[in-house]
C-alpha positions in Angstrom: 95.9 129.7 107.3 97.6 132.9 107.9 96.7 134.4 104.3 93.2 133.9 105.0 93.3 136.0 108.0 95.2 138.5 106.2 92.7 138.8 103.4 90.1 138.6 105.5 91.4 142.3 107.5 92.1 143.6 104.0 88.3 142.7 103.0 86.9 144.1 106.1 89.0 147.2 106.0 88.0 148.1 102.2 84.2 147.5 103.7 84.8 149.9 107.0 86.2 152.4 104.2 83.1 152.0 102.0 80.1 152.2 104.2 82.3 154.6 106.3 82.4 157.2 103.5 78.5 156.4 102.8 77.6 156.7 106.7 79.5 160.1 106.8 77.6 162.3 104.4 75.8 164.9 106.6 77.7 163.7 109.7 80.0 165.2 111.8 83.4 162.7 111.6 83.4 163.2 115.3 80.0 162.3 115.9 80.5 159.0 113.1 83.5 157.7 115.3 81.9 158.0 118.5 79.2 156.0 116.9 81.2 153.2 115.3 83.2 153.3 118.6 80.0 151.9 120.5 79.4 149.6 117.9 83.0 147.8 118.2 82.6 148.0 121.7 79.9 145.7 122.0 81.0 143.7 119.5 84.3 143.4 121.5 82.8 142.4 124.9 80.0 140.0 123.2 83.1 138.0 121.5 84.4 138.0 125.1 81.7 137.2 127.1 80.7 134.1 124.5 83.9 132.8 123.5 84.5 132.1 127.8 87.1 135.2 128.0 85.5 136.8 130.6 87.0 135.1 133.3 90.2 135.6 132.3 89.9 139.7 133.3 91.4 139.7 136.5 94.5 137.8 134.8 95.2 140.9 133.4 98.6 143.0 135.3 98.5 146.5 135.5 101.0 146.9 132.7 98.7 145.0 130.6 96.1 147.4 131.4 98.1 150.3 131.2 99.3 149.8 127.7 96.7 148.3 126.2 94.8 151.5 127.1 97.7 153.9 126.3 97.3 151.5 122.6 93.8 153.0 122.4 94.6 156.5 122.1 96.3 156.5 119.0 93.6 153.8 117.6 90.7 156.4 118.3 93.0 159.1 116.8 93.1 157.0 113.9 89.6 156.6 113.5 89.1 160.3 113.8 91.5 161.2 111.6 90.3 158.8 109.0 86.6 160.3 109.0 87.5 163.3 108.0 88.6 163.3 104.5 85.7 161.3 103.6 83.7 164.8 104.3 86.3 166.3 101.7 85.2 167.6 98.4 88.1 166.5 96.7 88.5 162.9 98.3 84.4 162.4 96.8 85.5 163.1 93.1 
C-alpha cells in the first residue's frame, strides 16, 4: 500500500509543478506562494476539522509546537524558492 502513496506524492508533485509554472506567468513568485499558501491552509484545517482531528489540538506539547513550526520555515522557503525559476527565460524553453 505504501507504493501507492508514494506514486500518489510523485503524481501530485508533477501537477503542483505544472499548473504552478502555468499560474506564475505575470505573477510575482512571492505573491504565487502566498496564494497557494492560503489554499493549503484551508485544505489542512478542513482535513482536520472533518476527519475528528480537531480535538486532539491541545494534545499537542510545546516541543511539538515549536518544531513543527521551526519545520515550516524552510517548507515556505522551499516554496518560494521553487516559484522563481518558473519566471526564468531559460527554465520556459
Amino acid at each position: 500500500m505504501w507504493w501507492t502513496y508514494a506514486l500518489l506524492s510523485a503524481l501530485f508533485a508533477a501537477l503542483t509543478a505544472i499548473l504552478a509554472k502555468i499560474g506564475i506567468k505575470g505573477v510575482d513568485s512571492n505573491l504565487a506562494t502566498a496564494v497557494r499558501t492560503v489554499v493549503i491552509l484551508v485544505l489542512a484545517w478542513g482535513i482536520v476539522f472533518f476527519r475528528g482531528g480537531l480535538a486532539e489540538v491541545h494534545t499537542l506539547s510545546r516541543t511539538n509546537l515549536l518544531f513543527l513550526g521551526l519545520s515550516g520555515w524552510p517548507r515556505g522557503c522551499r516554496g518560494s524558492f521553487t516559484l522563481r525559476p518558473c519566471k526564468s527565460a531559460r527554465f520556459r524553453r
